[in-house]
C-alpha positions in Angstrom: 45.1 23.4 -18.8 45.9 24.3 -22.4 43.5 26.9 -22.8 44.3 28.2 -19.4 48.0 28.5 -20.3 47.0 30.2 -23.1 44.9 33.0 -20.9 47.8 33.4 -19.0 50.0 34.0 -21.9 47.6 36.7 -23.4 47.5 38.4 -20.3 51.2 38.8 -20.0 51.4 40.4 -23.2 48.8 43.0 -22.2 50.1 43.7 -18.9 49.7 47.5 -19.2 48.6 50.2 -16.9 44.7 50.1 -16.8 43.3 53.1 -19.4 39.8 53.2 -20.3 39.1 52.1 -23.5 36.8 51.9 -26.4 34.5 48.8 -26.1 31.6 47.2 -28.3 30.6 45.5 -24.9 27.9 47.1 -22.6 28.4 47.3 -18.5 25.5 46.3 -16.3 24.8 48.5 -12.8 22.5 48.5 -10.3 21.7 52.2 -8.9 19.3 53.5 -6.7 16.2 51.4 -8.2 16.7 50.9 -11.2 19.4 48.8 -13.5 21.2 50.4 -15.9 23.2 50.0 -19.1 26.0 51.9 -20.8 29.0 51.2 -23.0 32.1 50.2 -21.0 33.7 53.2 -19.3 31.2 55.8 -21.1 28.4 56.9 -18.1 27.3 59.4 -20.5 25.7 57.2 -22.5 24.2 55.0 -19.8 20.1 54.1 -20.5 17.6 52.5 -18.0 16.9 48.9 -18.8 14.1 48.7 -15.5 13.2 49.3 -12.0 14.7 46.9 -8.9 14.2 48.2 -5.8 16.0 45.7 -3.5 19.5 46.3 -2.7 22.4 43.8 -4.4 25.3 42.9 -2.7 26.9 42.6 -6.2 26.2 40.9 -9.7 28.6 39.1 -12.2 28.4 37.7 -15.9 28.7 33.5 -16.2 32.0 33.2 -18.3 29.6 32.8 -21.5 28.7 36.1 -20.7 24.6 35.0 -21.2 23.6 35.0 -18.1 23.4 38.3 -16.0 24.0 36.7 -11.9 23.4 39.0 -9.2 22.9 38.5 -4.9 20.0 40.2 -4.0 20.9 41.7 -0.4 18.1 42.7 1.1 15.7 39.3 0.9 19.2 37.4 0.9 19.6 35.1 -2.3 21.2 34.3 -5.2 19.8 35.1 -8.5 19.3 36.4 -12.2 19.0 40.1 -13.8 16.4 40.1 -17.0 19.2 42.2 -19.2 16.1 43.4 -21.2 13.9 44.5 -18.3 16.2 44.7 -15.4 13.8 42.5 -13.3 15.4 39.8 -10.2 14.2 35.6 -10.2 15.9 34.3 -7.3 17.1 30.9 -7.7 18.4 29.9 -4.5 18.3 31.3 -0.8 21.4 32.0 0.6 22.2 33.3 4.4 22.9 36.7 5.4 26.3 39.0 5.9 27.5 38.7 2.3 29.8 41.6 0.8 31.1 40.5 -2.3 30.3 38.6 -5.0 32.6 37.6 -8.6 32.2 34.4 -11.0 35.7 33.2 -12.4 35.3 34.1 -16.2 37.3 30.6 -17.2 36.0 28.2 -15.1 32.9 29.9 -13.6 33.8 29.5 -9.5 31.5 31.9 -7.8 33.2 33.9 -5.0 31.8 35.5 -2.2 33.3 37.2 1.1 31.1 37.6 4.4 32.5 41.0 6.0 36.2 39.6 6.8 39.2 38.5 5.3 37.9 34.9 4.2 36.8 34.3 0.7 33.9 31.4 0.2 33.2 29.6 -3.4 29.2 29.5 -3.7 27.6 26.6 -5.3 24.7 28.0 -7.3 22.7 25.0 -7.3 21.8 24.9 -3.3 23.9 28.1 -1.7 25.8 26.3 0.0 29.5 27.8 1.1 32.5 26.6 1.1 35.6 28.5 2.7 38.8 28.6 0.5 41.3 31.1 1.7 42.4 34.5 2.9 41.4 37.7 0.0 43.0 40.3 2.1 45.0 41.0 5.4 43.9 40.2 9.0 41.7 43.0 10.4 40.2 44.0 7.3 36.9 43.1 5.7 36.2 42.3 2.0 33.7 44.6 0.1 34.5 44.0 -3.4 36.1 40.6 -5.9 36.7 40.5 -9.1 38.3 37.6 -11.1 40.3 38.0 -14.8 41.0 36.0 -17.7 44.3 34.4 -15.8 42.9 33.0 -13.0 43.8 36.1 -10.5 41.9 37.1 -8.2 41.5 40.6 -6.4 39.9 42.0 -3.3 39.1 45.5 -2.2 39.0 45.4 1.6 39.6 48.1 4.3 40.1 48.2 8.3 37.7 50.6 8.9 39.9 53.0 9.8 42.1 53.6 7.3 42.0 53.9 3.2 40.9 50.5 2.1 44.1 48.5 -0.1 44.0 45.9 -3.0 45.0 42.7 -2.1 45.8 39.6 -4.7 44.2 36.2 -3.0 45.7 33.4 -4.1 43.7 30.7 -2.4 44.4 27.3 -1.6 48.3 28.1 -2.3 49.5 31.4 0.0 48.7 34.6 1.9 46.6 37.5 -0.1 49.3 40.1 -1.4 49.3 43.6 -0.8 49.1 45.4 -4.0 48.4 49.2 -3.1 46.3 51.9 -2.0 43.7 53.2 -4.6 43.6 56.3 -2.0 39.5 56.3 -2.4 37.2 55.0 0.9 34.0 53.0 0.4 34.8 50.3 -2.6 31.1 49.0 -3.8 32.1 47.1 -6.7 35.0 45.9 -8.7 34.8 44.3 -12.1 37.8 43.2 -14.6 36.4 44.0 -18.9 37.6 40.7 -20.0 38.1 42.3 -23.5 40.9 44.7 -22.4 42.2 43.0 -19.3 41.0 47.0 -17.5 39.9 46.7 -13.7 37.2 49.0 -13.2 36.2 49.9 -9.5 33.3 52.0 -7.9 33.7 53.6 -4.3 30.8 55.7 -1.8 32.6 57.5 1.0 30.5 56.6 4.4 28.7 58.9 6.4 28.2 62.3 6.5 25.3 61.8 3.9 27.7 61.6 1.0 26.0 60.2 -2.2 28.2 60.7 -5.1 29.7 57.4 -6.3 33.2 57.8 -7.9 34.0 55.7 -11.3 38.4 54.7 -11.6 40.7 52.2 -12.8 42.5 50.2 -10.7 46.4 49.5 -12.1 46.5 45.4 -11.1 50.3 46.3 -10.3 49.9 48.9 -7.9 46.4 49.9 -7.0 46.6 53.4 -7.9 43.9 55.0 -9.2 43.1 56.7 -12.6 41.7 60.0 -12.6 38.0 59.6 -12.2 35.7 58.3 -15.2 32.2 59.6 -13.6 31.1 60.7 -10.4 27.2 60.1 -9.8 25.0 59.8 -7.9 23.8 56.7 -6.3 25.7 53.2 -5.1 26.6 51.2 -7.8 27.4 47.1 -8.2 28.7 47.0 -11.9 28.9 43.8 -14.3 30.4 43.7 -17.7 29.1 41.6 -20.2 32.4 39.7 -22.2 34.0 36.8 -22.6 37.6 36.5 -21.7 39.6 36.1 -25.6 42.5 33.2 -26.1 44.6 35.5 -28.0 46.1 38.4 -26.9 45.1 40.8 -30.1 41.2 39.4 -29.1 41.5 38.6 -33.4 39.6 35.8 -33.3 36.4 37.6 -32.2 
């Protein structure tokens, strides 16, 4: 509980709008087949680390940010990423229809949604689910959680119909909370940089062919939307690899 409070008091001191920032820590994505690696926010720099052909439904650091986690969507499981080599070891068969994927970066819940509004720890050890709350609004469907250094936790999720909105869940407790409208269709991925407290998304418009994949910041306040950071090719499910800090300067790192 102590170091919790403490998270939670670094985080209010760095409440500010999401930037993109300088980082010694690298970013993890899967894209077309192959995984790649590149510093946080800095696509241009991004290097192939090895070929994976099967799809993820998303991938996640364990809050010692050593193990690279990942839910491999088209043979559906739970499993690892080889950070050297890129290759997949499932460790545990899970059933099919999940959307999203996050691990808590304190106390290491996984958290997965199923194509509604209902969010589901996962227990790594046998894959089995158990349901703990609303992520979103009724009517919509989850495509994207991530988790920060304070316990929140976000969801990207959409009605099909109209521009998908970022909801706070706060399970176990209340409803999800409306935060805003990024103004972008198709979220794929969204990942908190436990360094800076900066919520990155990804999002691939549906149909029509459309393959570019555009790279923002997500304000935790509002939703809004930087300006983009990349657009590329390809889907991507993004994971960056830091630990959450006690102190709000990150000084003793």
């Amino acid at each position: 509980m102590i170091v919790r409070s403490l998270l939670c008091l670094a985080c209010a001191f760095s409440s500010l709008a999401p930037t993109v920032v300088s980082s010694a820590d690298f970013a993890f994505a899967k894209v077309s087949t192959k995984i790649i690696r590149f510093p946080v926010g800095d696509l241009s720099s991004a290097n192939d680390v090895g070929p994976l052909a099967d799809s993820l439904t998303g991938m996640d650091f364990d809050p010692g940010a050593n193990v690279l986690w990942a839910i491999d969507f088209t043979a559906p499981s739970l499993g690892t990423i080889n950070q050297s080599t890129g290759a997949y070891t499932s460790a545990v068969v899970l059933e099919s229809g999940i959307t999203a994927f996050t691990i808590d970066p304190v106390d290491g819940t996984f958290y997965v949604a199923k194509g509604d509004r209902d969010v589901y720890s996962l227990d790594p050890s046998s894959g089995q689910l158990a349901l703990e709350g609303y992520g979103a609004a009724g009517g919509t469907a989850i495509s994207a959680l991530a988790a920060d250094c304070s316990g929140r936790l976000f969801a990207l999720a959409g009605n099909g119909t109209d521009l998908p909105n970022l909801y706070q869940a706060h399970l176990g407790v209340g409803d999800p909370v409306l935060i805003g409208t990024p103004g972008y269709a198709g979220p794929t991925n969204l990942e908190f940089d436990n360094r800076s407290g900066v919520l990155y998304a990804w999002f691939l418009p549906p149909g029509g062919g459309n393959t570019i994949s555009t790279h923002v910041t997500l304000d935790a306040t509002t939703g809004l939307a930087s300006a983009p950071i990349a657009q590329l090719d390809g889907r991507y499910r993004m994971a960056i690899r830091n630990e959450c800090s006690i102190f709000a300067d990150d000084f003793e790192a």
